[in-house]
VEXMIGU-824723 format. One record per residue (C-alpha): chain; y, x, z. Coordinates in nm, 2 decimals, decimal comma. Layout:
# residues N
<rec ch="A" north="Y" east="X" up="Z"/>
...
//
This chain:
# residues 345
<rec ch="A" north="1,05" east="-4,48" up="-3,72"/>
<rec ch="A" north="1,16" east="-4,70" up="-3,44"/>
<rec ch="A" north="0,82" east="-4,91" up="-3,47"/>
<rec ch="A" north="0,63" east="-4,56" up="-3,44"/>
<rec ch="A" north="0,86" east="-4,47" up="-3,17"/>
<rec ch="A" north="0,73" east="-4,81" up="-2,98"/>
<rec ch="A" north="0,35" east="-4,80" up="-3,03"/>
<rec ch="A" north="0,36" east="-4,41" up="-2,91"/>
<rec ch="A" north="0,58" east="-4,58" up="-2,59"/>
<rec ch="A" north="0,32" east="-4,84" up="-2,52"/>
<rec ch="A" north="0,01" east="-4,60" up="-2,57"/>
<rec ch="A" north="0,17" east="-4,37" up="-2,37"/>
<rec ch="A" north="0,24" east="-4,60" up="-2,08"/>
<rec ch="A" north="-0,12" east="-4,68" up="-2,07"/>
<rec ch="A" north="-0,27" east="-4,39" up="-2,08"/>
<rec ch="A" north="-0,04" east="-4,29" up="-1,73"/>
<rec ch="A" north="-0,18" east="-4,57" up="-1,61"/>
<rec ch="A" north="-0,46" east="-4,49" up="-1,70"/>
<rec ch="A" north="-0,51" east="-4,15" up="-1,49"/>
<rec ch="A" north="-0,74" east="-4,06" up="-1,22"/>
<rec ch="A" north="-0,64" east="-3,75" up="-1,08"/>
<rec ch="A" north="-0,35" east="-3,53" up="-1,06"/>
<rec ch="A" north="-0,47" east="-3,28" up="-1,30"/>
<rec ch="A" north="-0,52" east="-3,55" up="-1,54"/>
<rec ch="A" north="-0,20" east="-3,69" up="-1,50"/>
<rec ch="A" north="-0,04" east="-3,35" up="-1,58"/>
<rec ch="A" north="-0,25" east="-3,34" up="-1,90"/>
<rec ch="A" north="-0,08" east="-3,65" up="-2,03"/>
<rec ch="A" north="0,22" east="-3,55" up="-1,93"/>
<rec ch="A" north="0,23" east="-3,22" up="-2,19"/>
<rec ch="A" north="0,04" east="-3,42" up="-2,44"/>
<rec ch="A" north="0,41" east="-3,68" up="-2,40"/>
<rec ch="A" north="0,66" east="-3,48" up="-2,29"/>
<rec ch="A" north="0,58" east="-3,10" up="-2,38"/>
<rec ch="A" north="0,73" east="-2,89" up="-2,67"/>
<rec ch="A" north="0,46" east="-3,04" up="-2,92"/>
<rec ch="A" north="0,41" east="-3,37" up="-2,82"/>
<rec ch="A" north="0,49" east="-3,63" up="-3,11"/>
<rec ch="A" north="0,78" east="-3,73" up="-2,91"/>
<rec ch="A" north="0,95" east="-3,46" up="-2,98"/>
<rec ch="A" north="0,85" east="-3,41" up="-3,31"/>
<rec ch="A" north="1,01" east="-3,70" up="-3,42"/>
<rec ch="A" north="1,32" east="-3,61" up="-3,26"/>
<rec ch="A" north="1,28" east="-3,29" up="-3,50"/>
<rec ch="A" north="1,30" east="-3,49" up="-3,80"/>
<rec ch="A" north="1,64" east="-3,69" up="-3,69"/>
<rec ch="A" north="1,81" east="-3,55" up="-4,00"/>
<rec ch="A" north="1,61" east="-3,69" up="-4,23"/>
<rec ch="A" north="1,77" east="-4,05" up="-4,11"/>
<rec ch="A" north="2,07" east="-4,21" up="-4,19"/>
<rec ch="A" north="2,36" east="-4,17" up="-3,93"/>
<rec ch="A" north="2,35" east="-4,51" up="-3,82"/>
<rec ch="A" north="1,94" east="-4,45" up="-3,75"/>
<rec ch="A" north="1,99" east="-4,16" up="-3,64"/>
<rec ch="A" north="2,17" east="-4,31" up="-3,34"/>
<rec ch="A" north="2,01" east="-4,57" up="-3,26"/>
<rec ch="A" north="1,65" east="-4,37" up="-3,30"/>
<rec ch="A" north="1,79" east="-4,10" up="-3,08"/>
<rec ch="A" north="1,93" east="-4,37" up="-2,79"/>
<rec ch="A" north="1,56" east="-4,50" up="-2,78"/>
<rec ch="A" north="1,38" east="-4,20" up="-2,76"/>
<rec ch="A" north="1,56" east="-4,08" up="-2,49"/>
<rec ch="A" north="1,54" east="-4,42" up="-2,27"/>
<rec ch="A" north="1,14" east="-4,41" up="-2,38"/>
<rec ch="A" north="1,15" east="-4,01" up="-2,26"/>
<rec ch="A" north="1,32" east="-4,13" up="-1,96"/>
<rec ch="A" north="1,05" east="-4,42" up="-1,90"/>
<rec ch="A" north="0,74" east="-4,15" up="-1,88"/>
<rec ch="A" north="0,92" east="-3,94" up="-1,65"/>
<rec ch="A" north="0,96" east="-4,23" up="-1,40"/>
<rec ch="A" north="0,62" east="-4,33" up="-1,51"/>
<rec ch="A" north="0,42" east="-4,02" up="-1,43"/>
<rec ch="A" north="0,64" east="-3,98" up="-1,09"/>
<rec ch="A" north="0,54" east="-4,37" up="-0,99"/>
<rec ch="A" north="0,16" east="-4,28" up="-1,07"/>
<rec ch="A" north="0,17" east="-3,91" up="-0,94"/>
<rec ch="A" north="0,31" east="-4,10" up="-0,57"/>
<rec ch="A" north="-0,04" east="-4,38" up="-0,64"/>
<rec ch="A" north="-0,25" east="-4,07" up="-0,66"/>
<rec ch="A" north="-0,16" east="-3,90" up="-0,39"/>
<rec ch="A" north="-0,18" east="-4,18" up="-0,18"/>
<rec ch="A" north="-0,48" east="-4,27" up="-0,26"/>
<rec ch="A" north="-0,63" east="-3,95" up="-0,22"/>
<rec ch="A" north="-0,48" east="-3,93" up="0,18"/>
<rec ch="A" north="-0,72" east="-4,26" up="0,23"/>
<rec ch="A" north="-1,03" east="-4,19" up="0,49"/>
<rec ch="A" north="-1,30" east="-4,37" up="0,56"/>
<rec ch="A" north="-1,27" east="-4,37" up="0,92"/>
<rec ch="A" north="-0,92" east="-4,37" up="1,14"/>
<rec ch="A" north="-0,77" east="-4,08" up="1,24"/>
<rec ch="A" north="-0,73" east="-3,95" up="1,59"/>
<rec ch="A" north="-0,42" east="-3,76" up="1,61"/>
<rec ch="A" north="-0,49" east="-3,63" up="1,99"/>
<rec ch="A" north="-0,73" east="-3,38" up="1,91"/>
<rec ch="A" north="-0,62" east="-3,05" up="1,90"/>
<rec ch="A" north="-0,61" east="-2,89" up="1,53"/>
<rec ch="A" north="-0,84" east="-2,62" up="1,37"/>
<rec ch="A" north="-0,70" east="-2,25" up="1,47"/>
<rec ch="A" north="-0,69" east="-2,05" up="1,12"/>
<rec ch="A" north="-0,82" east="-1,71" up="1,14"/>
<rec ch="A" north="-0,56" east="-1,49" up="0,98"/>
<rec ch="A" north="-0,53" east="-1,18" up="0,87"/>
<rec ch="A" north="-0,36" east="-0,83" up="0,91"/>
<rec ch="A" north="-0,31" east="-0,50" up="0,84"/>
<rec ch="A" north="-0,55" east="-0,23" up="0,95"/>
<rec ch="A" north="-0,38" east="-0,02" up="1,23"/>
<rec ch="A" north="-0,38" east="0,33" up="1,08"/>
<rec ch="A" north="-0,23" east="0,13" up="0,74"/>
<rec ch="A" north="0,06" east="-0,03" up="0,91"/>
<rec ch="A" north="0,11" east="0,38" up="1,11"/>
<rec ch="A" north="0,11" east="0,48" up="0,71"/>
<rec ch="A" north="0,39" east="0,19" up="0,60"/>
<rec ch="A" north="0,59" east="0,28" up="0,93"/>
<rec ch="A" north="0,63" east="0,65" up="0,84"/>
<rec ch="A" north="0,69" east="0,57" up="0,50"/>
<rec ch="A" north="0,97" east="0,41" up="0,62"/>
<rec ch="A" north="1,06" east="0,65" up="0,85"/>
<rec ch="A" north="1,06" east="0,92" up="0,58"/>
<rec ch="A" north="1,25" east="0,76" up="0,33"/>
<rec ch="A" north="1,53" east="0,67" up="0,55"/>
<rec ch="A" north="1,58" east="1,06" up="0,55"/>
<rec ch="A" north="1,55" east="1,06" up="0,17"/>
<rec ch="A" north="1,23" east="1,16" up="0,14"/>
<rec ch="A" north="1,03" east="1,02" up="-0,19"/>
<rec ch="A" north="0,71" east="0,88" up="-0,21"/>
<rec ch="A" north="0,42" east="1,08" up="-0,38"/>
<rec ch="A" north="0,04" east="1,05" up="-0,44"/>
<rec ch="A" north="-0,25" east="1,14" up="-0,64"/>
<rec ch="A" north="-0,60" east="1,12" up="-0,70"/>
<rec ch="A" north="-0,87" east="1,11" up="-0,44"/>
<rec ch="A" north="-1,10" east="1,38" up="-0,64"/>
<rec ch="A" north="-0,93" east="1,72" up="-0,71"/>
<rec ch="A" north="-1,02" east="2,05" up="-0,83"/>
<rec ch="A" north="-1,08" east="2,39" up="-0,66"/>
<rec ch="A" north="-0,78" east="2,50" up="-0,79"/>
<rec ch="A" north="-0,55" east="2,27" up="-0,65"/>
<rec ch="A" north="-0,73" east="2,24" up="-0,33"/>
<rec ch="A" north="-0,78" east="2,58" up="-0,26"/>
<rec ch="A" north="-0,67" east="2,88" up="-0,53"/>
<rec ch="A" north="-0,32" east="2,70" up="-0,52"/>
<rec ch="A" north="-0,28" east="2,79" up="-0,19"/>
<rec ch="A" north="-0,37" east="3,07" up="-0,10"/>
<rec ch="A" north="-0,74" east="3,02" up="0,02"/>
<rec ch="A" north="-0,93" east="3,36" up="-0,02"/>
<rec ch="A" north="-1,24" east="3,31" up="-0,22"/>
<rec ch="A" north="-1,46" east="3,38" up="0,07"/>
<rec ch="A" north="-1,31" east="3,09" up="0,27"/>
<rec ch="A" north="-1,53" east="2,90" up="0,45"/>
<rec ch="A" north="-1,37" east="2,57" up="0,39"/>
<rec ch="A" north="-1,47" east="2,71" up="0,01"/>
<rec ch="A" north="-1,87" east="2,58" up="0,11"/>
<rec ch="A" north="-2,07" east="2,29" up="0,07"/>
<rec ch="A" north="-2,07" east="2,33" up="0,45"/>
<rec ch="A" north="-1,68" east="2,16" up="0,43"/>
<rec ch="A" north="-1,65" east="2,04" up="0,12"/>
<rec ch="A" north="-1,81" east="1,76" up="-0,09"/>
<rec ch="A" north="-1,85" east="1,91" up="-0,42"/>
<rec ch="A" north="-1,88" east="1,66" up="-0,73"/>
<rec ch="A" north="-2,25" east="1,67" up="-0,85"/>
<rec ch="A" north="-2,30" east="1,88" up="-1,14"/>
<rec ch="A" north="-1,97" east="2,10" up="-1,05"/>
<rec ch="A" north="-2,04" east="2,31" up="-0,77"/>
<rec ch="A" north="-2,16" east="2,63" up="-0,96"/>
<rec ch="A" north="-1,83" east="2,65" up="-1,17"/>
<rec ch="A" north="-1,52" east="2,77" up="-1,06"/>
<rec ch="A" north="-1,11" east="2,69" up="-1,03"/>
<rec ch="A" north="-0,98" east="2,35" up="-1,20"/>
<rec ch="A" north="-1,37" east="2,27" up="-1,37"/>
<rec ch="A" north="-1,50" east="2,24" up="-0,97"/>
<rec ch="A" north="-1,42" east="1,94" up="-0,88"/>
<rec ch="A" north="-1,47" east="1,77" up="-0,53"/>
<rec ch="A" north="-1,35" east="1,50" up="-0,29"/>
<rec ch="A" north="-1,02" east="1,62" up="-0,10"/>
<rec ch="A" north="-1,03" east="1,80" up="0,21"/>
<rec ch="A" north="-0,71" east="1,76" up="0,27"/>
<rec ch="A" north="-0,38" east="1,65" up="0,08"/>
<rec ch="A" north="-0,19" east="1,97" up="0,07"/>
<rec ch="A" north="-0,30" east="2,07" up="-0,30"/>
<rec ch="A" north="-0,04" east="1,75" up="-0,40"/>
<rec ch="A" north="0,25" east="2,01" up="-0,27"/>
<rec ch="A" north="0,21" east="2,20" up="-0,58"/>
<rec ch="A" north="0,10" east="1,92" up="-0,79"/>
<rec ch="A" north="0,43" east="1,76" up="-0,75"/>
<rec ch="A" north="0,67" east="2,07" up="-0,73"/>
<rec ch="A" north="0,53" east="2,20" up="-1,12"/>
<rec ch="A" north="0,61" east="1,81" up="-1,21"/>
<rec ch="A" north="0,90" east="1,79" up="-1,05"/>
<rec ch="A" north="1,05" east="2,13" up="-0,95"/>
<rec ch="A" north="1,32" east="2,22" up="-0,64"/>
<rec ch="A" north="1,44" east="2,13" up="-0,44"/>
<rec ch="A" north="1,23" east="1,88" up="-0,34"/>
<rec ch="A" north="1,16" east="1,67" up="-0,02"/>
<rec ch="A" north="0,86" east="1,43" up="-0,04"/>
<rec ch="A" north="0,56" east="1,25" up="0,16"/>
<rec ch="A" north="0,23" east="1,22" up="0,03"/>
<rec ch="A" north="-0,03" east="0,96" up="0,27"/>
<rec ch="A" north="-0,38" east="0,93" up="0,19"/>
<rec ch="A" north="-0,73" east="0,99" up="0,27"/>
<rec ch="A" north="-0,90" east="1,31" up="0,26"/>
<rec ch="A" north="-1,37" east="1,40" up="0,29"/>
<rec ch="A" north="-1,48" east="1,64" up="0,51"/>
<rec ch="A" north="-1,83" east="1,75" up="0,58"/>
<rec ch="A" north="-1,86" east="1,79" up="0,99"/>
<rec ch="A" north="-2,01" east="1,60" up="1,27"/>
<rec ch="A" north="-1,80" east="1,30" up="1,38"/>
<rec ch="A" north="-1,70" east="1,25" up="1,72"/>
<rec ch="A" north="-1,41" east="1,07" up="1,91"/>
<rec ch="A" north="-1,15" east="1,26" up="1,77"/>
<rec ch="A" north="-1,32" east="1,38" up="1,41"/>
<rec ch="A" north="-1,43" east="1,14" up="1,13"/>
<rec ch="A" north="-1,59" east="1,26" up="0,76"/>
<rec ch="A" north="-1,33" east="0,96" up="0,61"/>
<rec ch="A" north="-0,98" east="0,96" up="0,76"/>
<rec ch="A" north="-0,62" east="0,94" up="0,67"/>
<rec ch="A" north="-0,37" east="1,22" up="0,66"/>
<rec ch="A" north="-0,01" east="1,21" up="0,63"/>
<rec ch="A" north="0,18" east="1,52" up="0,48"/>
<rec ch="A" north="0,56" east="1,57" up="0,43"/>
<rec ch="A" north="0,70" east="1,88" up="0,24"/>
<rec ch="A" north="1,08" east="1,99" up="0,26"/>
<rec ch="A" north="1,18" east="2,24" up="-0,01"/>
<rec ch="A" north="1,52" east="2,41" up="-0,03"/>
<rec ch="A" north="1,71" east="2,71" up="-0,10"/>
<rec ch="A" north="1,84" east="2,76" up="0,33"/>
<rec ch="A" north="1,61" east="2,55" up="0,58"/>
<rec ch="A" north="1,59" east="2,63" up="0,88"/>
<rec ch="A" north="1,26" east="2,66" up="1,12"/>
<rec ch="A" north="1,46" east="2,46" up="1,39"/>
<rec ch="A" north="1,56" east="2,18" up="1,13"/>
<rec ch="A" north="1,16" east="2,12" up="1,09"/>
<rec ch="A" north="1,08" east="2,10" up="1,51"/>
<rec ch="A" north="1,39" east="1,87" up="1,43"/>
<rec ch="A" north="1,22" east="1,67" up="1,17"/>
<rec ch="A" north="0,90" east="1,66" up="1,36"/>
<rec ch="A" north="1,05" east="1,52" up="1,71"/>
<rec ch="A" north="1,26" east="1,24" up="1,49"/>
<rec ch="A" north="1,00" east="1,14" up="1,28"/>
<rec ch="A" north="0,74" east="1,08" up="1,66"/>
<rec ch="A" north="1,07" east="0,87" up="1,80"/>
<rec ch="A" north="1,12" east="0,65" up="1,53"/>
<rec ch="A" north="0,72" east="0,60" up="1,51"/>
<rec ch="A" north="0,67" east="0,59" up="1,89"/>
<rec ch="A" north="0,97" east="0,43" up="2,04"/>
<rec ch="A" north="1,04" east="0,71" up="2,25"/>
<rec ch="A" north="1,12" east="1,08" up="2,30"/>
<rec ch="A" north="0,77" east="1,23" up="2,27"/>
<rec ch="A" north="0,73" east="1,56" up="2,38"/>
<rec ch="A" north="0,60" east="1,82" up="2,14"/>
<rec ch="A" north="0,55" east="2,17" up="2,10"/>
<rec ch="A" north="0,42" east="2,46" up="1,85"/>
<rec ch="A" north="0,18" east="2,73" up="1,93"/>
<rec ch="A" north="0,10" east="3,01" up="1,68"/>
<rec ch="A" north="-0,14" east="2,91" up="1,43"/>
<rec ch="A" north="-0,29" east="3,03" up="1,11"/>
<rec ch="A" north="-0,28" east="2,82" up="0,77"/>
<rec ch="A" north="-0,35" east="2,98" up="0,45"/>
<rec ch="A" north="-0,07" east="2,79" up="0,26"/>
<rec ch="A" north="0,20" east="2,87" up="0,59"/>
<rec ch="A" north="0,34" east="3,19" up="0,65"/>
<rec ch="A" north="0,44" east="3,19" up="0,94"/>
<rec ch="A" north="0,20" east="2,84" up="1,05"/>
<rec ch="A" north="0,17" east="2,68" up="1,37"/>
<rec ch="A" north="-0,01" east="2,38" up="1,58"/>
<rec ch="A" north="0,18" east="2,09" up="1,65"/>
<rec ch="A" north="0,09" east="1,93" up="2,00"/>
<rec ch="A" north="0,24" east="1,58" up="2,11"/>
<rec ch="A" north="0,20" east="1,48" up="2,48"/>
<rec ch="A" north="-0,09" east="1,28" up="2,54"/>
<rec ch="A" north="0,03" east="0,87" up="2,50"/>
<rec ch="A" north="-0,35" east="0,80" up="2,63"/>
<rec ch="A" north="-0,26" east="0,90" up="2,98"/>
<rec ch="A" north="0,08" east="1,03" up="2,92"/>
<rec ch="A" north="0,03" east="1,41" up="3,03"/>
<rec ch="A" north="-0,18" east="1,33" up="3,27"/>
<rec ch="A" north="-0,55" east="1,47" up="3,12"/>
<rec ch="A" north="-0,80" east="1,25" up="2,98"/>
<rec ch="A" north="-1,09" east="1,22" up="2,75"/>
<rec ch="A" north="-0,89" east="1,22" up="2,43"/>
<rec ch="A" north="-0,67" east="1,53" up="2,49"/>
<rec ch="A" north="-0,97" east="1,70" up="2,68"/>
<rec ch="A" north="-0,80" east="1,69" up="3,05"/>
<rec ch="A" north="-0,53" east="1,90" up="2,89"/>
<rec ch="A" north="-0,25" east="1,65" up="2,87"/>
<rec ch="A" north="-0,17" east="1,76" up="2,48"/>
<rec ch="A" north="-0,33" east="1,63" up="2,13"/>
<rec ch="A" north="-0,30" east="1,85" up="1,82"/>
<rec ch="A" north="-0,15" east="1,61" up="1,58"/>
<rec ch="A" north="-0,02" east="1,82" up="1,28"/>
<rec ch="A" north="-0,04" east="2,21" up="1,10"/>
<rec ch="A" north="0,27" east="2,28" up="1,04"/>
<rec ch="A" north="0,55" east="2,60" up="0,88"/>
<rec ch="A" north="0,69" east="2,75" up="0,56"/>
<rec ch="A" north="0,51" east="2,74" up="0,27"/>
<rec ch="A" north="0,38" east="3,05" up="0,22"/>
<rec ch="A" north="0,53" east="3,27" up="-0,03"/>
<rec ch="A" north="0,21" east="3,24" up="-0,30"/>
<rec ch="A" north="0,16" east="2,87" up="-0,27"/>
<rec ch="A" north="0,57" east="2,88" up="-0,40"/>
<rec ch="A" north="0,45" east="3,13" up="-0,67"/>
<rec ch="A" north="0,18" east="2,89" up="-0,78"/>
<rec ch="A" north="0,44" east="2,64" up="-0,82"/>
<rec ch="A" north="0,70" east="2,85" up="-1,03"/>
<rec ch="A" north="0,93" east="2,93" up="-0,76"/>
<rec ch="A" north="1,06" east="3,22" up="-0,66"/>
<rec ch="A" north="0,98" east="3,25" up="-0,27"/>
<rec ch="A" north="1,28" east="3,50" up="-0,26"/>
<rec ch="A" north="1,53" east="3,21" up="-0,36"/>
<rec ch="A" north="1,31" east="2,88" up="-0,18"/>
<rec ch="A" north="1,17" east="2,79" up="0,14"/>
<rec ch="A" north="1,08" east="2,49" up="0,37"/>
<rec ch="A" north="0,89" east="2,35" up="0,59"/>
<rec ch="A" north="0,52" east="2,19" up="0,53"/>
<rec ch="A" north="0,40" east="1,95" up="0,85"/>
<rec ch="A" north="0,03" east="1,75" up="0,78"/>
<rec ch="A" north="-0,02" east="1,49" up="1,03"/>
<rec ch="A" north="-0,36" east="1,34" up="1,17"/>
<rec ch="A" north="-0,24" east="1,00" up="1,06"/>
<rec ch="A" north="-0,60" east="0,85" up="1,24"/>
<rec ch="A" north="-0,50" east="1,06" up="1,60"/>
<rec ch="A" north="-0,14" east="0,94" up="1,59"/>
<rec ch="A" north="-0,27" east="0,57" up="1,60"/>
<rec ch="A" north="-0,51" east="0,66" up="1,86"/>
<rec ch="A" north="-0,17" east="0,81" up="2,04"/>
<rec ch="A" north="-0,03" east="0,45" up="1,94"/>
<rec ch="A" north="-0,25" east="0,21" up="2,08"/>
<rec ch="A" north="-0,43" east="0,41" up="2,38"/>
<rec ch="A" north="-0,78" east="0,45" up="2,18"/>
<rec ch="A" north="-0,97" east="0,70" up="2,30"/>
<rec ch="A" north="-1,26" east="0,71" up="2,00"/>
<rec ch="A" north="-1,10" east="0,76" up="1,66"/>
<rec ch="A" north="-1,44" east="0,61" up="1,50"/>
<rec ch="A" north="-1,36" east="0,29" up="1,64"/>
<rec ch="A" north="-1,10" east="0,25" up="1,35"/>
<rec ch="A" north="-1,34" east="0,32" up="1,11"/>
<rec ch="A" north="-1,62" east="0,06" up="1,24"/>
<rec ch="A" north="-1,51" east="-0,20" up="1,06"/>
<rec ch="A" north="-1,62" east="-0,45" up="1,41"/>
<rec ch="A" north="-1,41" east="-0,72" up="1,39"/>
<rec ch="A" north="-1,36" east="-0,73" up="1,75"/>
<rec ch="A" north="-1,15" east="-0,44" up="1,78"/>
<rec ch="A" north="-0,95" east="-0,46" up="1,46"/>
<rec ch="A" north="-0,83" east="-0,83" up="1,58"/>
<rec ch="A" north="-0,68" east="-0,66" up="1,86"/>
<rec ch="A" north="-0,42" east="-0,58" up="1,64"/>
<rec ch="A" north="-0,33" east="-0,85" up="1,43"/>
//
């Protein structure tokens, strides 16, 4: 055993030696040192020796382990060494290579600061597919069937569904406010959760509409919540985003899932109240729908609207980083041009 133990020493040795590369060098190293290398498989069958053998057999095959350890780490340095040779001398005055790095997109890192925002008031995190069903999108909550949002006009229809009806016509989302019930049948009341994403419309872009763009909704659902806890929620959730007190307020609106619904304006952070191209001279943006759910969109989701309320708020995640930044033309964030997005790395 000990003359095996030798002649795998001395072959082993050689072979390090041997090695051209790194990666090579690691080869040998499992095929002498991993769990089924020969070493160790004759330091499996120890018991099969005398005790006397045993000893001494065990001694040596821990100095010879020892010996390719030091062996691979002498070579490994030789390698490395020799692979940090040039042919031609450094000069270590010029300046380095600037490495073009990466970052998030701007209306991504908006959607991971609310997020963070939000779930510092115990709010949970919730999403769902991009393509939905008529149902969800629209008989859920509350859309008459005459609707126009209900069109191909609107709404991107799924080829091959648009002539059938309720949870068989399927289409891209218009919006992310079918999720509300989604999540309360799953998950019941009360319930307080967020759910970003991005939502397909049908309509002509401009600089503060897109076809593609990101919403951001947030849904409270209790048993006694107040109207004045959600203009709460509203002006903490802009601070925390923004900074700053931002300045908001709620004109009477219409929603089909709200009862009672309203517009939610922020001050202008282009020109700061002033009136300019984004806000249309009026020194206000329209950020978010917002109100109650309305009593049949709780109905849909197996609650009794005589027992549960809350407050619903949808915000124009792409208008809020246009409020950010100072960006007057929300399809600037969609361009992908390079030249603008590193703005903001």
């Amino acid at each position: 055993m000990l003359e095996k133990l030798e002649t795998l020493r001395d072959e082993a040795l050689e072979r390090i030696r041997q090695t051209s590369s790194v990666e090579e060098l690691e080869q040998e190293r499992v095929t002498y040192l991993g769990k089924k290398s020969p070493l160790m498989a004759m330091l499996k069958n120890l018991r099969s020796l005398e005790p006397d053998e045993r000893r001494a057999f065990g001694q040596r095959a821990n100095e010879i382990k020892q010996e390719f350890h030091e062996a691979i780490r002498a070579r490994k340095e030789e390698l490395m060494d020799e692979a940090s040779v040039v042919d031609h001398p450094l000069d270590f005055t010029r300046p380095g290579t600037v490495l073009s790095l990466g970052g998030l997109h701007p209306s991504i890192q908006m959607m991971y600061d609310l997020n963070d925002a939000f779930q510092s008031m115990g709010f949970e995190l919730f999403s769902e597919d991009e393509i939905s069903s008529e149902k969800y999108i629209f008989d859920n909550l509350n859309f008459p069937p005459n609707h126009p949002a209900r069109e191909s006009m609107d709404t991107y229809w799924i080829a091959g569904t648009e002539q059938k009806h309720g949870a068989e016509r399927l289409a891209l989302r218009p919006h992310l406010t079918g999720a509300s019930v989604r999540y309360l049948l799953k998950h019941g009341a009360p319930a307080r959760f967020i759910y970003p994403g991005s939502v397909f419309r049908n309509e002509t872009t401009d600089a503060r509409h897109e076809r593609a763009f990101m919403q951001y909704e947030a849904l409270i659902v209790e048993k006694d919540f107040s109207f004045a806890s959600g203009k709460l929620l509203i002006d903490t959730i802009l601070e925390k985003v923004f900074g700053h007190p931002v300045r908001t307020r709620m004109r009477a609106g219409f929603f089909p899932f709200v009862e009672p619904g309203f517009e939610i304006d922020m001050e202008c952070q282009v020109c700061h109240g002033k009136g300019c191209r984004t806000c249309h001279h009026s020194g206000w943006i329209e950020v978010m729908p917002g109100g109650s759910p309305h009593p049949n969109v709780l109905k849909a989701a197996g609650l009794d609207p005589a027992v549960w309320s809350g407050f619903y708020i949808n915000i124009g995640l792409d208008r809020l980083v246009m409020m950010r930044y100072a960006v007057d033309d929300v399809r600037l964030f969609h361009s992908n041009d390079l030249r603008f997005l590193k703005q903001f790395h």
